[in-house]
KOLDRENDREN-752860 format. One record per residue (C-alpha): residue in three letters; x, y, z. Coordinates in steps of 0.02 Angstrom, whole numbers, plus 50000, padded with zeros to 5 digits. Layout:
N
ALAXYZ;...
This chain:
278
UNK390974278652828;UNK390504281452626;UNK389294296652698;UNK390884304752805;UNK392214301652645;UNK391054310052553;UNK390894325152679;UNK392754326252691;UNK393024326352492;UNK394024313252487;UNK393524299952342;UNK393484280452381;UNK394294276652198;UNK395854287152274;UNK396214276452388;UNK397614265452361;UNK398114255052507;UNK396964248552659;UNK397744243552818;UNK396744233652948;UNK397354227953112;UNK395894215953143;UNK394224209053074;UNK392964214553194;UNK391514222553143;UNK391714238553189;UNK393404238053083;UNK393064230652917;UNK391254234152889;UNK391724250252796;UNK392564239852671;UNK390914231452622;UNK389334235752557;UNK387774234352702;UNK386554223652598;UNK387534216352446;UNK389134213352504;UNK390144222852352;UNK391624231252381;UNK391984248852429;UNK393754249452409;UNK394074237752228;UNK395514248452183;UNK396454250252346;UNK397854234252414;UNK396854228052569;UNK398664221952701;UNK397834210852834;UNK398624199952952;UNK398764181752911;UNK398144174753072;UNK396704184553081;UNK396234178352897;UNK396744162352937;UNK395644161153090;UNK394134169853013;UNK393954157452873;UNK394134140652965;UNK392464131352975;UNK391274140153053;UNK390914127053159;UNK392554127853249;UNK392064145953295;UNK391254151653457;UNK389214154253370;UNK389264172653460;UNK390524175353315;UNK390064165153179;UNK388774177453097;UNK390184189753074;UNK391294174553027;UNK390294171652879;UNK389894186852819;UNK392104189452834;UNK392094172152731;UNK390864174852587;UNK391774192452558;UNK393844191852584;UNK394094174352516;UNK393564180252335;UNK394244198252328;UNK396034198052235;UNK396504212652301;UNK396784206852492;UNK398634206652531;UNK398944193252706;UNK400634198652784;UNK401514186852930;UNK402324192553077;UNK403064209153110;UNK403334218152929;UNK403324231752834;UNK401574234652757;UNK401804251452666;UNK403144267252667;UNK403324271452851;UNK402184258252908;UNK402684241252995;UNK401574228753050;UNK401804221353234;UNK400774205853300;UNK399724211353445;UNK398704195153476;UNK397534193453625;UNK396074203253570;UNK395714193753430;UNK397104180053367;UNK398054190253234;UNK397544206353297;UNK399024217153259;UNK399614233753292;UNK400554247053176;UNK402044255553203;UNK402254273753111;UNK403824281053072;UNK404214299352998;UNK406054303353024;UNK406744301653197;UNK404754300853258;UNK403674283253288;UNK401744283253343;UNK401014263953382;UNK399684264353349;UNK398784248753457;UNK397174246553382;UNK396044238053493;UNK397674230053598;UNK396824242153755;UNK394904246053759;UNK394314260153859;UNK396094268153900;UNK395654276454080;UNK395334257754129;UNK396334247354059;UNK397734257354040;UNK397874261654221;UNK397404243054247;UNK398334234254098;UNK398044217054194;UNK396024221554198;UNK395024209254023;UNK394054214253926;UNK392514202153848;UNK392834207953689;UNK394614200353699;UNK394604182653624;UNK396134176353716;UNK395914187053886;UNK397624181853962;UNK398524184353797;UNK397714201653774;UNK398434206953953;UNK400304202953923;UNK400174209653727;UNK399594228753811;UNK401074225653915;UNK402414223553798;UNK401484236653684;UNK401734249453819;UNK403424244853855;UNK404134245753697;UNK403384263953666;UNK404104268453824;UNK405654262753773;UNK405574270053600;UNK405034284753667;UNK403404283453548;UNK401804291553533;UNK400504278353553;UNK398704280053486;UNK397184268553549;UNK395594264453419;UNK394234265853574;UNK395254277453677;UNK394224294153651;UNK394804309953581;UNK396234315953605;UNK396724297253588;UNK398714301253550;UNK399944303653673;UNK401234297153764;UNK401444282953895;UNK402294280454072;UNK402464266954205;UNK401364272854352;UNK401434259954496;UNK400804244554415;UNK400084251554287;UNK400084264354161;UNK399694282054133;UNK399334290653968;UNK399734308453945;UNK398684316753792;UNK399634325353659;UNK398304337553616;UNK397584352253694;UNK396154361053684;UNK396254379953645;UNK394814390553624;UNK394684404953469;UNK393334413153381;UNK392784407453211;UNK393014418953074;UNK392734415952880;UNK394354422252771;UNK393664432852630;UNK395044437752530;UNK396344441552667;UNK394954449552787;UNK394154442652930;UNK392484445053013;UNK392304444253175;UNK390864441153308;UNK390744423053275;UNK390324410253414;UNK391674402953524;UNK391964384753471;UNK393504372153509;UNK395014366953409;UNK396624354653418;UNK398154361753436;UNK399844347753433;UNK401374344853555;UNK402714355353474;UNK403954342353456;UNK402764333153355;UNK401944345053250;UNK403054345253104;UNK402154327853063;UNK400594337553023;UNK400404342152817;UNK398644344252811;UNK397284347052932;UNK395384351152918;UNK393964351953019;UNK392334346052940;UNK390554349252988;UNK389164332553004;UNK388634340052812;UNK389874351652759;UNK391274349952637;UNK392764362052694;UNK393984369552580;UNK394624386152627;UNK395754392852764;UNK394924400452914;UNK395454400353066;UNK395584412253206;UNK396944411753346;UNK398244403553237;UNK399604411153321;UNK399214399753462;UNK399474384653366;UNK401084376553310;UNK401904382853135;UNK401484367253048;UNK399614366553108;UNK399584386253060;UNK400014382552906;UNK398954369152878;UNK397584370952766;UNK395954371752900;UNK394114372752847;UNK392894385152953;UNK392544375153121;UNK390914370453169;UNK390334366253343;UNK390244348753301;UNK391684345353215;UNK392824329553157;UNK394694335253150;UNK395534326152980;UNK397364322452986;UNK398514315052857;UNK399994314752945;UNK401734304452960;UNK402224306152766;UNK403814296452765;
């Protein structure tokens, strides 16, 4: 993560506020150096759930030994940083943010609930692994899940309330494009991506003129109805730092994305969004 932060421009000591849904691995290593241990975030509030803390740090003993490596690397690390924030229940965590308990996949796994004006996206963490299984097949578990049964009726009620809310939803494991919307289909769900894919040719903006003949590559465009959510967009290359506009087709794409500040495109490319300023 330090190697694609640094790719992207965007300074660790900047960061203020850290929200994690859950303590698996492949969640909160990034917080953590690989061989010592030593923070990577010392500046930034670090909101976690209070169950998921809570269950972490009980003796390892009481934990199933598949987990307890992990367990003790979590306990020799979040125990003695001061600058981890436990919140209970469903509750605001920052500006726009609100934590709600999603339990199942691990015990205080918890999802987040994003709010910009009229406009909500849950975002559901790991509540829903692979989403062209399990969101078709909601009752299907997972063996990642630590309470299997749990996990099934939390992806329920996730899905239901976002229907009923009318929210975007967004799944950790899902894929890109991994935001969209969901519907009841049968006994199940369906997800319906938010993105699409439109083609254009790159170009590199050299003082208001273009050149042209560059190869055909691939880049997001947004729903309209949620595009005004999008301040700042950029697409960044495995080792390049973007900075400057360039982007062909931009008529195609909605005002707010057009507007956007977007770095030249590359054929493998990572789109960055800050989005959802409250």
């Amino acid at each position: 993560m330090a190697q694609s932060m640094a790719a992207a421009g965007i300074d660790p000591k900047a960061v203020k506020t850290i929200v994690i849904s859950h303590f698996h691995g492949d969640h909160i290593s990034g917080l953590m150096a690989k061989e010592t241990n030593a923070q990577m975030f010392p500046d930034a509030e670090i909101i976690v759930p209070a169950a998921e803390l809570k269950w972490w740090t009980q003796s390892v003993d009481a934990i199933p030994k598949a987990r307890q490596g992990l367990a003790q690397r979590i306990q020799a690390t979040f125990p003695t940083w001061k600058n981890v924030k436990p919140i209970d229940g469903e509750a605001d965590v920052a500006p726009g943010i609100r934590a709600i308990p999603a339990h199942g996949h691990t015990q205080g796994h918890t999802a987040h609930l994003i709010s910009s004006g009229g406009r909500q996206l849950l975002v559901t963490a790991d509540a829903t692994n692979i989403q062209a299984l399990f969101v078709k097949n909601p009752e299907w578990q997972a063996a990642f899940d630590h309470v299997p049964d749990q996990a099934v009726e939390t992806r329920k009620k996730l899905f239901d309330r976002a229907i009923t809310d009318k929210a975007m939803v967004a799944g950790y494991h899902w894929g890109l494009p991994n935001v969209g919307t969901i519907a009841k289909d049968g006994n199940g769900y369906a997800f319906y991506t938010c993105s699409v894919i439109v083609k254009h040719a790159r170009r590199s903006w050299r003082r208001g003129r273009s050149r042209k003949g560059a190869p055909q590559t691939l880049a997001p465009s947004f729903c309209h109805e949620e595009a005004h959510h999008v301040h700042h967009a950029r697409w960044i290359g495995p080792l390049a730092t973007c900075k400057r506009p360039s982007l062909d087709g931009r008529a195609l794409l909605p005002p707010a994305v057009r507007r956007a500040p977007a770095c030249r495109p590359y054929p493998a490319f990572r789109l960055l969004l800050r989005t959802w300023s409250p």
